[in-house]
C-alpha positions in Angstrom: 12.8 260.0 162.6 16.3 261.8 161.0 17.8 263.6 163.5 19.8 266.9 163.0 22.7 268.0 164.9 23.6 271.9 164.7 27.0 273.0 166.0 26.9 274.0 169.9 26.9 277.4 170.7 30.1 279.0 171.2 29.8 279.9 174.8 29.6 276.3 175.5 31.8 274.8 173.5 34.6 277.0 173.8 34.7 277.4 177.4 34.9 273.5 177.9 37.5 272.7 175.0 39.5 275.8 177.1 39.2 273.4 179.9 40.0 270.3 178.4 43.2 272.1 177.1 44.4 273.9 180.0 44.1 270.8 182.1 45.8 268.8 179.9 48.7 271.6 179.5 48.6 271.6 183.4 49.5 267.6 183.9 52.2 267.8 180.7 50.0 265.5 178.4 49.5 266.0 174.9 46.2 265.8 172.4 45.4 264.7 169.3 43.9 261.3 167.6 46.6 260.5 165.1 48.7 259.2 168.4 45.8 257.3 169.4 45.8 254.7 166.5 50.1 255.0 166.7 49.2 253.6 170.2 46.5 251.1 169.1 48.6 250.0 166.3 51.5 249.6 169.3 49.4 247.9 171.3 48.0 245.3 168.3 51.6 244.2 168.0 52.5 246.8 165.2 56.1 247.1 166.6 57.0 243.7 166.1 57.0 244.9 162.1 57.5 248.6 162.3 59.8 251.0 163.7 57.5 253.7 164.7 54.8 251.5 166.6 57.7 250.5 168.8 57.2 252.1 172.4 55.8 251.4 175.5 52.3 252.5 174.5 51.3 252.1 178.3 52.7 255.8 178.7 50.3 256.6 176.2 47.4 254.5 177.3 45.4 257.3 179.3 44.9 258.8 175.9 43.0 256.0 174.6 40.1 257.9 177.0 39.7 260.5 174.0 38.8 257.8 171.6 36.2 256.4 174.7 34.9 259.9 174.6 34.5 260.7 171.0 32.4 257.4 170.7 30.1 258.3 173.6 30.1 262.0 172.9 28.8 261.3 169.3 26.6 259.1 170.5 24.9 262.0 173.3 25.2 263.9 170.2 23.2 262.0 168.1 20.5 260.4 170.3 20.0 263.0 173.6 21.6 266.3 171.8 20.2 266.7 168.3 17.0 268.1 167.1 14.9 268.2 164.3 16.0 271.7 162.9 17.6 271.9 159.2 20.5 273.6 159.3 20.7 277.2 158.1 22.5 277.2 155.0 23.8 280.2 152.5 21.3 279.9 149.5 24.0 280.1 147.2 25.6 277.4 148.8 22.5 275.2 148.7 22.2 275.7 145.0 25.9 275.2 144.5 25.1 271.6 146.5 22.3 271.0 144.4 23.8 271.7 141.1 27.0 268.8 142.3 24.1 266.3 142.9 23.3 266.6 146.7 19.5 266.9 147.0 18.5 267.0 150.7 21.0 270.1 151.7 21.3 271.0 155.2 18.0 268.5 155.9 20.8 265.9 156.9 23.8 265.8 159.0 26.2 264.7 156.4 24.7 264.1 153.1 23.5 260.3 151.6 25.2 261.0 148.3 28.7 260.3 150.0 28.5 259.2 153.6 25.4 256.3 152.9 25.6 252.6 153.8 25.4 252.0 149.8 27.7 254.9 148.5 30.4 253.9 150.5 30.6 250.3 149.7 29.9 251.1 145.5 33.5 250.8 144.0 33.6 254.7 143.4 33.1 255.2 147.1 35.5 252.8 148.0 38.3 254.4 146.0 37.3 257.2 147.8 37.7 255.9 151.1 41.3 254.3 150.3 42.9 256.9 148.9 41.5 259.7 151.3 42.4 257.3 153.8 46.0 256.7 152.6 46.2 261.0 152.0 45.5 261.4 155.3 47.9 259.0 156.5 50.7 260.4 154.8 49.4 263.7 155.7 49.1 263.8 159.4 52.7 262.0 159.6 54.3 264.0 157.5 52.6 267.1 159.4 53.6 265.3 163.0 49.7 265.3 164.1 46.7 265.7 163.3 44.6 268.5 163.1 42.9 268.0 165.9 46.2 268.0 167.5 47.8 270.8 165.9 44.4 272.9 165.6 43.2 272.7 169.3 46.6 271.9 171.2 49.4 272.9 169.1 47.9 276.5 168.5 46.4 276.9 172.0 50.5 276.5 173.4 51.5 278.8 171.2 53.5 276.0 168.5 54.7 277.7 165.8 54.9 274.2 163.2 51.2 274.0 164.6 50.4 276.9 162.9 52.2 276.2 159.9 50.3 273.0 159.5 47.2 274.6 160.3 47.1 276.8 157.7 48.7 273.9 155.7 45.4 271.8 156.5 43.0 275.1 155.7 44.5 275.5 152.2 44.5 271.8 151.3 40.7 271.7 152.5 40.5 274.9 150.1 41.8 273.3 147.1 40.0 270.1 147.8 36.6 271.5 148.0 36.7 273.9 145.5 39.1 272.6 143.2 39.0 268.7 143.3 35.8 267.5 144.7 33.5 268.7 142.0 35.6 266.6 139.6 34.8 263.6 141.9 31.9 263.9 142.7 
């Protein structure tokens, strides 16, 4: 059985990121999951090497909880939240889908084409996964976070270079979408 997971309504959802973010304003912590792996990294010996990873990542350790959550939260998401209901899709959108090679649209969460077992490992997915991987790298350390970070905190306290890079991240996923992916695809 393929389950489908549609977005939570926003009177959930908003209401307990809100929370999240005022509590972690109220105890002076930051969020974001690019400065979980910089702690990781610390804390697999990364500092011994480079310059960056070198901190006391026990400071930092209480944040590691976000990566705990995400990895249960998906997994409630997955097997106790999800349903069996496509999602509802623009028809132009589904033909747009269709006509770059994705056949079940909105019938999966992400879609077999790109996110399977087998596309990923094929060499073209693997390109795929190395550079995007290296891109976004560069990109959240270059923008000082990630978007996550910058999207949820950084705009929530009122950060001007969060905005910056938040639009910054919304026209790179323009251009990439619309301009770039058809020619990868």
């Amino acid at each position: 059985m393929e389950f489908i997971l549609n977005p939570w309504p926003w009177y959930i959802s908003g209401p307990l990121i809100t929370l999240v973010m005022a509590l972690l304003l109220y105890f002076g912590k930051t969020f974001g999951m690019s400065s979980n792996l910089q702690t990781m990294c610390s804390i697999a010996g990364a500092g011994k090497f480079i310059e960056f990873f070198k901190f006391n990542w026990k400071d930092s350790s209480w944040n590691l909880v976000v990566v705990l959550g995400a990895v249960i939260g998906g997994f409630l998401a997955k097997f106790v939240l999800s349903n069996n209901t496509p999602t509802k899709l623009n028809p132009e959108t589904i033909e747009e889908l269709q006509q770059l090679g994705f056949h079940n649209v909105g019938k999966t969460l992400v879609p077999n084409e790109i996110f399977s077992f087998d596309a990923m490992t094929s060499s073209h997915g693997l390109i795929i996964l190395i550079v995007g991987g290296l891109l976004v790298g560069f990109g959240t350390r270059y923008a000082g976070g990630c978007t996550s970070g910058h999207a949820i905190l950084g705009l929530s306290s009122l950060q001007k270079p969060s905005l910056i890079a938040v639009i910054g991240f919304f026209i790179g996923g323009l251009i990439m979408v619309n301009l770039i992916l058809p020619y990868i695809l």
